[in-house]
C-alpha positions as CSV (number, residue, x, y, z in Angstrom):
1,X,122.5,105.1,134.1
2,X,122.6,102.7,137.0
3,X,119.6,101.3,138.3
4,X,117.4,103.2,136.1
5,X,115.3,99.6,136.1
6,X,114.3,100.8,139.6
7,X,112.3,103.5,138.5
8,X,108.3,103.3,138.5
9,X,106.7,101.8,135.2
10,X,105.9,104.7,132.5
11,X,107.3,106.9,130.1
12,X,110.6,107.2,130.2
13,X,113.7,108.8,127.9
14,X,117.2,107.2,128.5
15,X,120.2,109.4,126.9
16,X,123.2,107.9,127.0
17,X,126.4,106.9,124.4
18,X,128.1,103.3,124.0
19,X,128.9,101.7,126.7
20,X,126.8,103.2,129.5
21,X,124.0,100.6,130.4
22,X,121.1,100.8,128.2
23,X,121.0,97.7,127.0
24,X,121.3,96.5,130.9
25,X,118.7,99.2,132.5
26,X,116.6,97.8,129.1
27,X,116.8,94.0,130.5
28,X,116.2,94.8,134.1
29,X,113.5,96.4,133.5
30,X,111.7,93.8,131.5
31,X,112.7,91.4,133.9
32,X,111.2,93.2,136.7
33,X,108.0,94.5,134.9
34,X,107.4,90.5,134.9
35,X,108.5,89.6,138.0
36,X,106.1,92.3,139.5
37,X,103.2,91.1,137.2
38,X,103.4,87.6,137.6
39,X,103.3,88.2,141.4
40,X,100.4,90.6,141.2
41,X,98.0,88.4,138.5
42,X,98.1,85.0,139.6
43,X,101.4,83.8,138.1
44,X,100.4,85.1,134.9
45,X,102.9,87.4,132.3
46,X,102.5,91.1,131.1
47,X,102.4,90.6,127.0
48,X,105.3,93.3,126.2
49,X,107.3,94.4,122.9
50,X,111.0,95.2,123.3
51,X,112.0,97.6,120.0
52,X,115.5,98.0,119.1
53,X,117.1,99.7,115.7
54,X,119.3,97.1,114.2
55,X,118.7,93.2,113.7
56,X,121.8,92.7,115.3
57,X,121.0,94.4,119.1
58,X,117.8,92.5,118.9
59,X,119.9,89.4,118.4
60,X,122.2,90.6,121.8
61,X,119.0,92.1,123.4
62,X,117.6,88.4,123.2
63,X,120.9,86.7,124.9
64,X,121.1,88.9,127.3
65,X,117.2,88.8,128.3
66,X,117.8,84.6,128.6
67,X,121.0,85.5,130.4
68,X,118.8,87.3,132.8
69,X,116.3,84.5,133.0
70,X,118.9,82.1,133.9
71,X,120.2,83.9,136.4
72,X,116.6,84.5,138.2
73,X,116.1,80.6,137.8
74,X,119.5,79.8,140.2
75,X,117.9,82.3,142.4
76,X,114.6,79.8,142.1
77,X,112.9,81.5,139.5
78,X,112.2,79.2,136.7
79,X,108.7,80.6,135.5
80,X,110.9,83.7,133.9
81,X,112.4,81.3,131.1
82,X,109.4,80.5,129.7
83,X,108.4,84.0,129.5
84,X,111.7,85.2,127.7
85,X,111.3,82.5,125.2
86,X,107.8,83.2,124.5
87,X,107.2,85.5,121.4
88,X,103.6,85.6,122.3
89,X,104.3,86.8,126.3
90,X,107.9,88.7,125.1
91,X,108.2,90.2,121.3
92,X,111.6,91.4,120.3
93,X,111.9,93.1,117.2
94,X,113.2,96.0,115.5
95,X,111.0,98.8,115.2
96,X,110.3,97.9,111.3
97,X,109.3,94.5,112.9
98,X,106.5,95.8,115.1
99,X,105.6,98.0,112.2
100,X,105.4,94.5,109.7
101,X,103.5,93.0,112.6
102,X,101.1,95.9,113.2
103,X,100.1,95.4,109.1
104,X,99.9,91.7,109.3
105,X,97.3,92.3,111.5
106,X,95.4,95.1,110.4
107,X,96.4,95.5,107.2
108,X,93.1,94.1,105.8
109,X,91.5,97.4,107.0
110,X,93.5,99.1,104.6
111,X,93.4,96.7,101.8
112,X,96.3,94.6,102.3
113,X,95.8,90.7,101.5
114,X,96.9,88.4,104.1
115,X,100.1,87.0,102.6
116,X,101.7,90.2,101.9
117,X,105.3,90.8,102.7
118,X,107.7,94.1,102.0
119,X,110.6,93.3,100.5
120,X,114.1,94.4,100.3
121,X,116.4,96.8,98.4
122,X,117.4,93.7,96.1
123,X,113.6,92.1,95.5
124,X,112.4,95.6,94.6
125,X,115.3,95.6,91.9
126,X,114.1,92.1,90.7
127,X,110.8,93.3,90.6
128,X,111.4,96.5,88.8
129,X,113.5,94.5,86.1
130,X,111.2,91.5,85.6
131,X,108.2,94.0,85.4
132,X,110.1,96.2,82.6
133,X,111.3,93.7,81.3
134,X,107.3,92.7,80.4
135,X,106.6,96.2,79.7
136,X,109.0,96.5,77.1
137,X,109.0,93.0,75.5
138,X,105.5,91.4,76.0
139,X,104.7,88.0,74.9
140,X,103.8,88.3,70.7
141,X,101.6,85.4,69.4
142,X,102.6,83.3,72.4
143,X,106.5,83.5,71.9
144,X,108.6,85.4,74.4
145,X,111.5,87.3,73.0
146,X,115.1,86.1,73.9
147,X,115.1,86.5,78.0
148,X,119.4,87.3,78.1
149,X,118.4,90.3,75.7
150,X,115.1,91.5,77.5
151,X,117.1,91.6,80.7
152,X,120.1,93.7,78.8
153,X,117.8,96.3,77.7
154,X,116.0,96.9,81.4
155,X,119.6,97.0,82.4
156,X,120.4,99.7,79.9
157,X,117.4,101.5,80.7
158,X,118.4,101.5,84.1
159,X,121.3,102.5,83.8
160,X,120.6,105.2,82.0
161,X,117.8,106.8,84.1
162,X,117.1,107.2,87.5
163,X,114.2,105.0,89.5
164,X,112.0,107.4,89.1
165,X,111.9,108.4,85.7
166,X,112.7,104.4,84.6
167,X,109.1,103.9,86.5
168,X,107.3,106.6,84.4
169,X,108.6,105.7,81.1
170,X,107.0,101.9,81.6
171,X,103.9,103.0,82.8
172,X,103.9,105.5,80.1
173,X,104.4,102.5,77.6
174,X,102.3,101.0,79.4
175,X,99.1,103.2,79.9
176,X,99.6,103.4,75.4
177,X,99.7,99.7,75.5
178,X,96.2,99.4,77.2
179,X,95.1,102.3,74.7
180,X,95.2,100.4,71.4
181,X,92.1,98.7,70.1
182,X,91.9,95.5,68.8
183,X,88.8,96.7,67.4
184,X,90.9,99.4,64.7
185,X,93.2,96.5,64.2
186,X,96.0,98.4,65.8
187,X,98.6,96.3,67.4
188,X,100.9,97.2,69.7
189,X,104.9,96.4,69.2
190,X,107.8,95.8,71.9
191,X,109.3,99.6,72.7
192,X,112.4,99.8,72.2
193,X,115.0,102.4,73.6
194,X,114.3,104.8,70.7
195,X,111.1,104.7,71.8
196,X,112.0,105.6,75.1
197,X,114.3,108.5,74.0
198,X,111.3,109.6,71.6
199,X,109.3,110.0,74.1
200,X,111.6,112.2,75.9
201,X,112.3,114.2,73.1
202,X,108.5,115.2,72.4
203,X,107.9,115.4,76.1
204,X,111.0,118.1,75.8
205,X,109.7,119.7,72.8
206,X,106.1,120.4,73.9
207,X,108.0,122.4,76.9
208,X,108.5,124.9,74.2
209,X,105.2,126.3,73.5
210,X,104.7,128.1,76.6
211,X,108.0,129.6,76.4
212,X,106.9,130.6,73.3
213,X,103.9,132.1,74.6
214,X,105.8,133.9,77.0
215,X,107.8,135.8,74.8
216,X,104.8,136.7,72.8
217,X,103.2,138.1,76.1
218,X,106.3,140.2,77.1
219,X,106.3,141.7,73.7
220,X,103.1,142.9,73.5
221,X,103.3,144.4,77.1
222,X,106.6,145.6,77.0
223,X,109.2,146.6,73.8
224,X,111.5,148.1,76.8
225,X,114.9,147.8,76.6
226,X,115.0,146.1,80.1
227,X,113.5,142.9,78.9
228,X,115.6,142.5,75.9
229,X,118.3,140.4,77.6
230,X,115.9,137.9,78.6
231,X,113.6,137.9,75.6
232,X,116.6,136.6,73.8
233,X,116.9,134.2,76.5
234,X,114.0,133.0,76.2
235,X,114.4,132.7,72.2
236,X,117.5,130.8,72.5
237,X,116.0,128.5,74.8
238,X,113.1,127.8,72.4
239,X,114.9,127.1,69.4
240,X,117.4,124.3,72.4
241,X,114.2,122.6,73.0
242,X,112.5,122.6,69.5
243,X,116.1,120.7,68.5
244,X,115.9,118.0,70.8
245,X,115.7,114.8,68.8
246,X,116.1,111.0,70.1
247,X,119.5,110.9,68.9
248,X,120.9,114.4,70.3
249,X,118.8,115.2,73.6
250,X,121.6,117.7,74.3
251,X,120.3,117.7,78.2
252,X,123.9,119.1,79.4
253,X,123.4,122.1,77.0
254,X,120.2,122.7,77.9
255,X,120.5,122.5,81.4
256,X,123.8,124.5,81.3
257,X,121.8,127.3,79.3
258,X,118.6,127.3,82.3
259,X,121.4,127.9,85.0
260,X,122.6,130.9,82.7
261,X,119.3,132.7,83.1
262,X,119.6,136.5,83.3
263,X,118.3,138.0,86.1
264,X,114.9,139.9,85.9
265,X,112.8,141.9,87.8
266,X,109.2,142.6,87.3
267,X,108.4,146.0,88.6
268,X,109.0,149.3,88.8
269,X,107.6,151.8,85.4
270,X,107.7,148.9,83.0
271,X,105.7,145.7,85.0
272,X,103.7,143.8,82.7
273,X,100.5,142.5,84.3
274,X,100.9,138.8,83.5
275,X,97.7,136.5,82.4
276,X,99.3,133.9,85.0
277,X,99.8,136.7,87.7
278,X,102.6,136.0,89.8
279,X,103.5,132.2,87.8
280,X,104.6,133.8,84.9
281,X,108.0,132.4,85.4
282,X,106.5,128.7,85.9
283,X,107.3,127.3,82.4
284,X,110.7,128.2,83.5
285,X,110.3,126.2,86.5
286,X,108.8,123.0,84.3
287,X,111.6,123.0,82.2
288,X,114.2,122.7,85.1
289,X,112.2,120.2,86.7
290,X,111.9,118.1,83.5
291,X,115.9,118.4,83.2
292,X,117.0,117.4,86.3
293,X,114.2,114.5,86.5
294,X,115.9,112.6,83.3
295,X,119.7,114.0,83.9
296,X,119.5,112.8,87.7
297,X,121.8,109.9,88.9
């Protein structure tokens, strides 16, 4: 990789493991692209952005980039420091940096208010518990329940689900919350985990009416032997979701009796001509979904 610095300004793709120059060929090149600029536009500087992967190399791409300038100002040129620590002429950043930058400046077009940030892993988490933590225990008659015990229960909740299904129960409770009219006199109370569990237990329950339905369709279109393995499949798995109750989900079972699904074809002299055509196997498909959305890590 030496000397790559020398080639013409343009696209370029440098390939190389540790150790072999890039970092250098990155700094000569800036340092040259300036040099040849300043010379060709009155003394003026090129406005450039340097992108690197980690905040650490854009800490070292800095030092070495006033290294650089040093050294061209014992060879008499001192217009190049200025330019190196200029972040409006020189802009080194990591490539989420010029992405942050990029929205700072035109995020208005796309609806972003001018002092948004994006924040980290451990905000999002702060966030996420101070927001369920209002979900679940809102303000009643101006009091705030205890704080120690509010945090707990997010925690539990948490800990219990994934991100993803923690997000949809509280927007769940809350999208009922917003539902209640003051109007009908009906107030809304703090959910509490039962609630949560309740409303995983319907939301498994109502999975059983289409397998229900399916069973009623393959027996009307076909008593042949050849579907009787997985009609009492399907039976079996009706009564598993019918049970689930907020105290005994029983996802394990369930999910261990979805992976023991008997094999079925439908063709040959005893096809049944489905009302959902080729989905007929897609309530099938819901319930595994739902399964491994609540029993995911």
């Amino acid at each position: 990789m030496t000397d790559l610095h020398l080639n013409p300004i343009g696209n370029s793709l440098w390939r190389a493991g540790a150790g072999a120059g890039k970092t250098y060929n990155l700094v000569r090149r800036v340092m040259r692209i300036a040099d040849e600029w300043s010379r060709t536009h009155e003394g003026q500087f090129p406005r450039l952005v340097v992108t690197t992967f980690t905040r650490m190399a854009t800490q070292e791409l800095r030092v070495r980039l006033m290294e650089a300038a040093l050294q061209a100002a014992s060879d008499g040129k001192q217009d190049l420091i200025p330019f190196v620590t200029s972040r409006s002429h020189l802009f080194v950043t990591t490539l989420h940096g010029v992405m942050d930058s990029f929205l700072r400046s035109f995020g208005s077009e796309i609806g972003l208010e001018p002092g948004f940030r994006i924040g980290g892993a451990d905000e999002i988490d702060t966030l996420v518990r101070r927001v369920g933590s209002r979900v679940l225990f809102p303000k009643i008659e101006g009091k705030q329940e205890n704080e120690v015990s509010c945090e707990a229960a997010v925690d539990q909740l948490m800990s219990e689900f994934d991100f993803a299904m923690t997000l949809r129960l509280l927007q769940r409770v809350a999208r009922i919350r917003t539902e209640f009219s003051n109007e009908e006199g009906l107030v809304a109370r703090p959910a509490t985990r039962v609630d949560m569990l309740s409303s995983i237990a319907i939301s498994i329950q109502d999975l059983a009416r289409p397998i229900q339905e399916l069973c009623e369709e393959i027996s009307l279109h076909s008593p042949d032997e050849k579907w009787q393995p997985f009609m009492d499949w399907l039976s079996a798995l009706e009564k598993g979701l019918l049970a689930a109750t907020p105290d005994d989900l029983h996802l394990e079972g369930l999910k261990e009796w979805v992976e023991a699904q008997p094999k079925i074809t439908n063709s040959g002299k005893h096809k049944i001509d489905f009302g959902a055509g080729s989905d007929w196997k897609e309530p099938i498909s819901d319930i595994k979904k739902m399964l491994e959305s609540v029993t995911s890590e």
